[in-house]
N, C-alpha and C positions, 0 to 999 in steps of 0.2 A: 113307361114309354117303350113301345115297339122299340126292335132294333133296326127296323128300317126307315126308322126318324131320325136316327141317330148318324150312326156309319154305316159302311158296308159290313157284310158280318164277316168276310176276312179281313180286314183291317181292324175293328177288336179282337180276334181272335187272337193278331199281331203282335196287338199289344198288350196283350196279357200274355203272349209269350214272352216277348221280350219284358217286362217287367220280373216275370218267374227266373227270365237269366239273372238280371241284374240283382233280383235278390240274392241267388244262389252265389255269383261274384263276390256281394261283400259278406258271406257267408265263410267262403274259403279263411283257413287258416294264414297268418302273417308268416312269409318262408323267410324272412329278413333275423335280422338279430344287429342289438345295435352295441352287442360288444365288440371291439378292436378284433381284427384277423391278423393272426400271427403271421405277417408277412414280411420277409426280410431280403432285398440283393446282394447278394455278395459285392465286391468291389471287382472285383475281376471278372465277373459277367456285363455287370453295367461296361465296364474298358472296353470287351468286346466289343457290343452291340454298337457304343459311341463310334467307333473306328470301323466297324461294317458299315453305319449310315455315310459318315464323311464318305466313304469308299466310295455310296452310292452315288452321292450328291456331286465328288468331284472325279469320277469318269467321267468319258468318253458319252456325252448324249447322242442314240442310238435314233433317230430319226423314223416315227412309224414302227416301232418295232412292237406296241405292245397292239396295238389291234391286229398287225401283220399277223400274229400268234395267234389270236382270236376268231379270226378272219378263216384260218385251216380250219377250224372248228366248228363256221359257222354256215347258213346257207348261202348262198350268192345274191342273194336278194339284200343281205345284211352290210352290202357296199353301201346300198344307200340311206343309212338307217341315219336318222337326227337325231340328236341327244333331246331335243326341246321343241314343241309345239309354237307353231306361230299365227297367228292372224290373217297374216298377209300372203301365209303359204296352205294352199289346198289341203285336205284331211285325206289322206287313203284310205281306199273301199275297205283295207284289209285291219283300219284301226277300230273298225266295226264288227269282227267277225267272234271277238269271245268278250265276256263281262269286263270288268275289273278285279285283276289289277291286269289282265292281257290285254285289255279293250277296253270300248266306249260303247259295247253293243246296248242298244235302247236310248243311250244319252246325246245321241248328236246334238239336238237342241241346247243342252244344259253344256256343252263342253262349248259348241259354236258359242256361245253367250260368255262362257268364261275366259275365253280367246278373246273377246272385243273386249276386255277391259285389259289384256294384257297388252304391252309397246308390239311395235311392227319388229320384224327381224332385222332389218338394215339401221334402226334406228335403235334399238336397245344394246346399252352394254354387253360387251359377250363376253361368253365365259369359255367359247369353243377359240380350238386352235382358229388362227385369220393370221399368223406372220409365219415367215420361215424361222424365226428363232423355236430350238428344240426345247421342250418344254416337260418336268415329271410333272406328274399330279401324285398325291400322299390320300390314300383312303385311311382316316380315321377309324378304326374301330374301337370301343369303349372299353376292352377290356382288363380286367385285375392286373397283366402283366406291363401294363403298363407306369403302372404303382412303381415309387420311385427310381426308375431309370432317368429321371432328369433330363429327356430328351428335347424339350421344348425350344431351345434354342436353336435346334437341330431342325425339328421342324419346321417350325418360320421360313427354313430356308428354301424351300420347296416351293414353284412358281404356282401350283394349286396345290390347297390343303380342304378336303374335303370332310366335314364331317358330319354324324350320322345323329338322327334324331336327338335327343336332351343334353348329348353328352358336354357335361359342363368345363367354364372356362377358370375365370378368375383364379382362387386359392389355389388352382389343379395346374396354370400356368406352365411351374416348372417341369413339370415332368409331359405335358402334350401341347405347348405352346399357349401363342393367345393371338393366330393367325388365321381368319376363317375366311376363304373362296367362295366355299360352297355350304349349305348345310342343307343338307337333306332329309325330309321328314314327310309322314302321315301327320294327320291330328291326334292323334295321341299319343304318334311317338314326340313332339314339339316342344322345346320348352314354353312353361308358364309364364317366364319371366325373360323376355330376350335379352345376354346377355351377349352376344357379340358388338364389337366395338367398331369393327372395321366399316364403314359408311359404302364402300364397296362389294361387302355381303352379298352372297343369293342367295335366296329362296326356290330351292327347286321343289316345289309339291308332287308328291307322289299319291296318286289316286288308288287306295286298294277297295273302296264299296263307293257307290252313286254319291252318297251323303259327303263324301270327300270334298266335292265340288260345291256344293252347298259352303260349305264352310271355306275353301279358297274363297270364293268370291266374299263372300263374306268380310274374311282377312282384307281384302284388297280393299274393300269400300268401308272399312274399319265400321261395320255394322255386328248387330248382333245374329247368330246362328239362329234363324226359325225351332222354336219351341221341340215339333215334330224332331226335325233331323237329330235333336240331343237325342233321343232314344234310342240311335242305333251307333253311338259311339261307346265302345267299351270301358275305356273310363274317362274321367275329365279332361278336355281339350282348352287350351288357349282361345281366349276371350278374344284376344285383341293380339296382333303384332305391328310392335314398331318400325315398319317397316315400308316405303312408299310403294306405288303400282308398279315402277318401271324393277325392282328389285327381286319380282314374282317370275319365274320359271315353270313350265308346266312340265312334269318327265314324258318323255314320248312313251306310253307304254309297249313299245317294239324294245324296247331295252331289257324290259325285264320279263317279256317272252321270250327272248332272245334267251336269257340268262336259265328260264326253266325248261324250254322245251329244247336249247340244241345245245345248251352249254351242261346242265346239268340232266340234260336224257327225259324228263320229266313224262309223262304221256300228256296229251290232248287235254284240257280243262273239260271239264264235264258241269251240265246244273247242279247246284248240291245246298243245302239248307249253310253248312257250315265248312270250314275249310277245315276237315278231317283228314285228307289223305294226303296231307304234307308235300303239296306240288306246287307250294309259294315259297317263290327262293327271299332268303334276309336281304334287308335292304341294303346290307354289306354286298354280299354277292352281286346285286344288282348297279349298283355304286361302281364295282371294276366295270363292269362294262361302261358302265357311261362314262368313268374316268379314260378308259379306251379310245373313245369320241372324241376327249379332249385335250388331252397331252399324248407324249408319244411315247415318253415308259411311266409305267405304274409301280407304284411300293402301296405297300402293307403295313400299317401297326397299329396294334393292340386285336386283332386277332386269332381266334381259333377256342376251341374247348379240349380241355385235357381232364373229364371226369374222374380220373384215378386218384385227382389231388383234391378232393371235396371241402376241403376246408379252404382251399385258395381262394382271392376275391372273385366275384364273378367279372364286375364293373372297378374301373381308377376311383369312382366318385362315391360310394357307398359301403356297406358292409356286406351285402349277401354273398351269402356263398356261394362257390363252385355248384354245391350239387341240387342249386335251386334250378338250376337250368334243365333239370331232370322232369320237371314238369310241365315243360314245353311238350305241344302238342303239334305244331304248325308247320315249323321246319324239320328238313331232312339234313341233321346237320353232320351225320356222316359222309352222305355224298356230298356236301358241300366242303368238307374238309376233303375228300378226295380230289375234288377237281381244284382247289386251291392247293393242295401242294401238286400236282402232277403243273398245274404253271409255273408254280415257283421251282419246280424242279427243269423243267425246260427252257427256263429263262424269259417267260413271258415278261411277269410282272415278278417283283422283289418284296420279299418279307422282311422288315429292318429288325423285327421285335422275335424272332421265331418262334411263334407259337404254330405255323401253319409247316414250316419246315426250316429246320436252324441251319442252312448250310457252313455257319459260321463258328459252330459249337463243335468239341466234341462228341463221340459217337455217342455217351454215355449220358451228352446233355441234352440230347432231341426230343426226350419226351419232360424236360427240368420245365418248361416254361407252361404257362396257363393263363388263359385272356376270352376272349368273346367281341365280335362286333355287333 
């Protein structure tokens, strides 16, 4: 059979490339190990950290103060940024202007279409400040240093607890609660098995390629992902989420250009086969901003990389190591560690866990702590 009976001859071309990835994928070596990591807290670091959180929890709420912070940093255009796409609210010319994850450039149809199946804004639960009560929000991050500090009770208490793609709850409870506002994911960063409890959940999806959307909706009309779209997810995505329509969130991606091009310096987005030049900020970083949006001060925990300790966890919920992180190719996770402690060093937003910046340790323990969002 010709090839012009078939497909277009770049679209096999496609997908024999993409196939040659995915080979190559489960090719790679296993960086994991599922012996026990010598990880231990002392008793008098945990007292710390328990007594810096209360500190945070029961000051003085500072009204506005963590976007105020963010705000110096950002362009004036960024007064008017939404945390959340809505239906009933017009799309800006300028949500069009670079791909994903900065944009919708080519997909207005496919996003307009994902918008009508989501609730109106006056009618959906919200997740954004709407009272004068001051309110923190808690960004979740997954990582090792959060291994038993026991903080879980601690964080419950926080009026949003956001957290970030799989990271799990149940057995893990004590030490990062079993309280979930928000949880934020791509489709692969998702979990397979949803395991939050709270009937008040969101779902905020975050669009980093076209196919994204494909499978939100998807989600939403509890159907299967089109055949095609599995090919361009890099590894196995959630089938199904228990989850209804009105529970779906769409992130404004002005949030997370926000986060690469004036927060973290980033240059311009440019076309490119693949995301090589480390100008997609982690959905941690992206996560403060949008926690900005929505309470008035922000905290931090679980947290930062500290390579020197290679044998520390990477993640609370598994065993890999520290120095698996080393073959990450996507993020810049040094300037992202720079601009996360120059906040916490200015009082933007609060690190409860100090892997980002220990203001609560001695000198000698600022670089003791080790974690990843």
């Amino acid at each position: 059979m010709r090839l012009s009976k078939c497909w277009p001859a770049h679209r096999c071309v496609l997908v024999v490339v993409v196939a040659l990835g995915l080979l190559w994928m489960v090719s790679l070596p296993w960086t994991g190990t599922r012996k026990p990591l010598d990880w231990h807290v002392k008793r008098s670091h945990k007292k710390q950290i328990h007594e810096h959180v209360r500190r945070v929890l029961e000051g003085p709420c500072r009204p506005g103060s963590a976007r105020r912070s963010l705000l110096a940093r950002l362009p004036a255009s960024s007064h008017a940024t939404r945390p959340f796409l809505w239906k009933d609210v017009p799309l800006r010319d300028d949500l069009f202007r670079y791909s994903p994850p900065f944009g919708f450039r080519g997909l207005g149809a496919k996003v307009e279409d994902l918008l009508s199946q989501l609730p109106d804004s006056d009618s959906a639960p919200q997740a954004q400040k709407t009272s004068d009560k001051c309110r923190r929000c808690l960004v979740m991050g997954n990582g090792g240093i959060l291994r038993g500090l026991e903080l879980g009770q601690l964080i419950n208490r926080f009026d949003v607890v956001i957290r970030l793609n799989s990271g799990p709850l149940g057995e893990f409870s004590v030490d990062v609660g079993n309280r979930t506002s928000i949880r934020m994911s791509y489709p692969e960063g998702t979990p397979q098995h949803w395991t939050d409890t709270d009937p008040h959940t969101l779902f905020v999806a975050v669009v980093y390629k076209s196919v994204d959307i494909s499978w939100i909706s998807a989600m939403i009309n509890k159907l299967s992902v089109p055949l095609w779209d599995w090919l361009f997810f890099w590894q196995k995505v959630p089938d199904r989420l228990a989850l209804e329509s009105d529970r779906f969130r769409l992130l404004n991606p002005q949030v997370i250009r926000e986060a690469a091009l004036d927060l973290l310096k980033y240059p311009p987005p440019r076309p490119r086969l693949w995301w090589s030049d480390q100008n997609v900020p982690t959905i941690g970083v992206s996560a403060v901003n949008l926690a900005s949006l929505l309470c008035d001060e922000v905290s931090l925990a679980g947290f930062g990389y500290n390579l020197s300790q290679q044998g520390a966890p990477l993640h609370y919920y598994d065993q890999l190591p520290m120095d698996a992180m080393l073959k990450q190719k996507t993020h810049n996770v040094d300037r992202e560690t720079e601009l996360l402690r120059s906040l916490v060093r200015e009082g933007a937003i609060a690190d409860l866990t100090g892997g980002i910046h220990c203001s609560f340790c001695p000198p000698s323990r600022h670089t003791r702590t080790t974690l990843t969002p």
